[in-house]
C-alpha positions in Angstrom: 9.8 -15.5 -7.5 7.3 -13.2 -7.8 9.0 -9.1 -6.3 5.5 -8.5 -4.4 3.3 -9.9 -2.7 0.3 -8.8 -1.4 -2.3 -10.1 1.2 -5.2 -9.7 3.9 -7.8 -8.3 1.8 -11.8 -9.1 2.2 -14.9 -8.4 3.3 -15.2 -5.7 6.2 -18.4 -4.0 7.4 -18.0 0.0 7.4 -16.1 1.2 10.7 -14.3 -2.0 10.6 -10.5 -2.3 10.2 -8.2 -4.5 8.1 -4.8 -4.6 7.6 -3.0 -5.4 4.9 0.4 -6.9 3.8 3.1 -6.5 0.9 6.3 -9.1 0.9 9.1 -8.2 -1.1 11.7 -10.0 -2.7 14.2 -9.7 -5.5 16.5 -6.2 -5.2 17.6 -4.8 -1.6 14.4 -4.1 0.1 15.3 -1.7 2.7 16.9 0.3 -0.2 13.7 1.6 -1.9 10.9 3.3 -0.7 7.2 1.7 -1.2 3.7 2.9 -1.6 0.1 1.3 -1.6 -2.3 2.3 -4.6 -5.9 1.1 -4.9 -8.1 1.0 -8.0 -11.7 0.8 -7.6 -14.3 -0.4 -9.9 -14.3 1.6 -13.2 -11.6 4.2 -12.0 -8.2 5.2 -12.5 -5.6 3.3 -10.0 -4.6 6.2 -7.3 -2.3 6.8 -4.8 -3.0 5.9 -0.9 0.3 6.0 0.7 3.8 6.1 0.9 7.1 5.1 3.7 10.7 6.6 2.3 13.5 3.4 2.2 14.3 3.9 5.8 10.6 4.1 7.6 11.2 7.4 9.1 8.5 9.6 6.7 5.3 8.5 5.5 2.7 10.2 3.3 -0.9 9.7 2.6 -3.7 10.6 0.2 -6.3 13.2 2.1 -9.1 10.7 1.6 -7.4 8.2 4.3 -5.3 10.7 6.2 -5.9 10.0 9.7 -7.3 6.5 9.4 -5.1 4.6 7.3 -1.0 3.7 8.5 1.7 3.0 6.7 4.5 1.0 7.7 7.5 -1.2 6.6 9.9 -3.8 8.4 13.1 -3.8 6.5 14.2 -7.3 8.6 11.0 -9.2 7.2 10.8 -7.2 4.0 7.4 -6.3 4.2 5.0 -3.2 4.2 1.6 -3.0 5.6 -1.2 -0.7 5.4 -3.3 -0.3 8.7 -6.9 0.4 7.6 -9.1 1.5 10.1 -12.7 3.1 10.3 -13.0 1.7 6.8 -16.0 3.5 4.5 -17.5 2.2 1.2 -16.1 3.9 -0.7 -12.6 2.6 0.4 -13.6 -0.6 -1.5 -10.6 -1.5 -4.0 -8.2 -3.2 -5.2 -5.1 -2.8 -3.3 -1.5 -2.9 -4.9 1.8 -2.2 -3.4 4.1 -0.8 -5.5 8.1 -0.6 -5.1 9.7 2.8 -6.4 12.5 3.1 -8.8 14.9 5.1 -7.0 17.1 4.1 -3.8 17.1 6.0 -0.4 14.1 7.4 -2.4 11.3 9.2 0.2 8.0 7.9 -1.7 5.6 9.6 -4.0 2.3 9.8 -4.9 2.9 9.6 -8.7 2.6 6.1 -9.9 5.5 7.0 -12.6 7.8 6.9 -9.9 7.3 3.0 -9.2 8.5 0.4 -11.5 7.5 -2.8 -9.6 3.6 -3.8 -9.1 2.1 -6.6 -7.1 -0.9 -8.6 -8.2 -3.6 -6.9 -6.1 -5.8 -7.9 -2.9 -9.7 -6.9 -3.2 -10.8 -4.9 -0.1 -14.6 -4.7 0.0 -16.3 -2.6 3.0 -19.9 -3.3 3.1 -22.7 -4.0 5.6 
């Protein structure tokens, strides 16, 4: 069973929204804090956001701040990333990223995750 998950990537058109999904599985979700990274073309992977193990603190990247939300469901096991007013140069690969540490509050530095998903491709474009 693969730990994560992640879905609802595509084709949006600049000001447009999408919103994205990570499922979790294996090791006590609701322990661990989670973040979303995104690597675009011929760039290093960075950091987008992150929600601590319990939901109650988020923190985001300045590029999105203000247009992008973070949240989790620790019944479901899931994370999502609310994109809206999406730009170009949002246009990615998405990953969702579980951190190491339990009752953790999230980080920006990848280091601090140890489990990856596979990636959905977001691609804003008129």
């Amino acid at each position: 069973q693969v730990p994560l998950v992640e879905s609802g990537g595509g084709l949006v058109q600049p000001g447009g929204s999408l919103r994205l999904s990570c499922a979790a599985s294996g090791r006590t979700f609701s322990n661990y804090a989670m973040g979303w990274f995104r690597q675009a073309p011929g760039k290093e992977r960075e950091f987008v956001a992150s929600i601590n193990w319990s939901g109650g603190s988020s923190y985001y990247a300045r590029s999105v701040q203000g247009r992008f939300t973070i949240s989790r469901d620790n019944v479901k096991n899931t994370v999502a990333l609310q994109m809206n007013s999406l730009k170009p140069e949002d246009t990615a690969v998405y990953f969702c990223a579980r951190s190491k540490f339990q009752r953790g509050l999230g980080s920006s530095l990848q280091s601090e995750y140890d489990t990856w998903g596979q990636g959905t491709q977001v691609t804003v474009s008129s």
